[in-house]
C-alpha positions, 0 to 999 in steps of 0.5 A, spaced: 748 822 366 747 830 368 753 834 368 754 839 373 760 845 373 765 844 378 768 849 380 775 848 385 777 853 390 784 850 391 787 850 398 794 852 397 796 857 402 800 861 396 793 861 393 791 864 400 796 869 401 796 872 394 789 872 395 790 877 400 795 881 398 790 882 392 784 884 396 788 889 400 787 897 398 793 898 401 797 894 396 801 899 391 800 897 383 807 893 382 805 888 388 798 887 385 801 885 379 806 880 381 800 877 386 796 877 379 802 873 376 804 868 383 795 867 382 797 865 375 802 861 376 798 856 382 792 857 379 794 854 372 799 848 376 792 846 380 788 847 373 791 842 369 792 837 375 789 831 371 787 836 364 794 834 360 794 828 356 801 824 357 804 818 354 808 813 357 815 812 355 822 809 357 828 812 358 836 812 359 839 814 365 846 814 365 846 807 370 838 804 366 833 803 363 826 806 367 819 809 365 818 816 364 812 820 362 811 825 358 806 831 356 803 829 350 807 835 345 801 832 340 795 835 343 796 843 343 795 847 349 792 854 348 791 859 353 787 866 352 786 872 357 780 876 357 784 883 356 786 886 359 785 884 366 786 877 364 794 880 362 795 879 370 794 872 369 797 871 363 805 871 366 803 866 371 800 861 366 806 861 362 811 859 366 807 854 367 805 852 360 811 855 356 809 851 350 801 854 350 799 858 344 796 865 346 790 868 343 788 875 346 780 876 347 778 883 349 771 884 352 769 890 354 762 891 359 758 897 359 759 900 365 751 903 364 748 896 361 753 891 363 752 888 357 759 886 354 761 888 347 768 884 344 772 888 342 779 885 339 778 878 337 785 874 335 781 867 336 783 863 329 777 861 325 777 853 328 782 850 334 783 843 334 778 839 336 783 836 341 786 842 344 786 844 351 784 851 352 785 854 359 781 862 359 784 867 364 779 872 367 779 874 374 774 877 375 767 872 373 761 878 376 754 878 372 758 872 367 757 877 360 764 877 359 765 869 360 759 868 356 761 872 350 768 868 350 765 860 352 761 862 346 767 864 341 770 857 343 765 853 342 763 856 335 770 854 333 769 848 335 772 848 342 769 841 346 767 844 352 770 839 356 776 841 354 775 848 357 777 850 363 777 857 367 782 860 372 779 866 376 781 870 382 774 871 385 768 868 382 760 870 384 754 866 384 751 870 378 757 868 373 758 860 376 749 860 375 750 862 367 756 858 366 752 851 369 746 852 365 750 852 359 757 849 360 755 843 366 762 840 364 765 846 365 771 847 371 772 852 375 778 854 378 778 860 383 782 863 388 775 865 392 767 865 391 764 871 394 757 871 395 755 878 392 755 883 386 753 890 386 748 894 383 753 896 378 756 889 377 762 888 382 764 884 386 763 885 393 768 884 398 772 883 391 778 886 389 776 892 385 777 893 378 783 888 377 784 892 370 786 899 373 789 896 379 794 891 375 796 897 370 796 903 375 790 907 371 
């Protein structure tokens, strides 16, 4: 059977407006930080639709007996931003995975080459097999940065089926690199546009999600 990477673009009007909001040159560093949190929070709700393993159980109410389901607490869940624009991202997801582990991967992409260099790596040498990974990153561009974290997962052992992504804007360059090498891979981006410029941006985009969430 041949796999081909799915990528979602979620519908929901909250995803829109915090879109927007983003988008807009307009809006003042501690908006843009609470629009990168808000998209976050929906686009980790919508990523890990049908993703969490549950088991099925039974509890008391005080009047009876009924069947409950619950996430299963044996699979562990592990969230990882891409620093440090992924950090906006990172607040949202949690609020919605409380329970996840963190690991921090910085990538840093040469602004002449483009060619992503890492410079802080807080993976553990293995995760879980079972492990549900959900990575944060924005902005997926020319796909470097994307591609030197899915190949940090997979050398620990990662099923990539395991794997999903959370972006905010998402371009034809990074979505190609990924179905080459991760068909099973699922995307879930607030947008897909259609451009990357000759200095690796993304056009309409949202400029540099890093400066713009942290004010530099």
């Amino acid at each position: 059977m041949t796999m081909q990477l799915r990528v979602y673009v979620p519908p929901h009007p909250l995803v829109k407006h915090w879109l927007g909001v983003a988008r807009d040159i307009n809006t003042p560093s501690a908006l843009f930080r609470s629009a990168m949190t808000e998209l976050g929070r929906w686009l980790t709700y919508e990523a890990i639709r049908d993703w969490l393993p549950i088991i099925e159980t039974t509890v008391q109410t005080p009047l009876a007996e009924c069947p409950a389901t619950f996430v299963n607490p044996q699979v562990p869940v592990v969230v990882i931003p891409i620093l440090r624009a992924g950090l906006g991202l990172l607040e949202g997801a949690q609020t919605v995975l409380p329970l996840a582990s963190i690991y921090h991967l910085g990538i840093v992409r040469n602004e002449e080459t483009l060619e992503p260099s890492c410079y802080l790596n807080k993976l553990p040498p293995q995760l879980a097999p079972n492990a549900r990974v959900l990575i944060c990153d924005p902005m997926l561009a020319t796909g470097g940065t994307i591609m030197q974290a899915m190949t940090e997962l997979t050398e620990r052992g990662v099923d990539v089926a395991s794997i999903r992504i959370i972006s905010v804007v998402a371009a034809p360059p990074a979505l190609q690199k990924l179905s080459v090498s991760y068909p099973d891979l699922v995307v879930y981006t607030a947008t897909i546009d259609e451009v990357v410029n000759d200095v690796g941006y993304i056009i309409p985009g949202l400029g540099d999600a890093g400066d713009r969430t942290f004010g530099t």
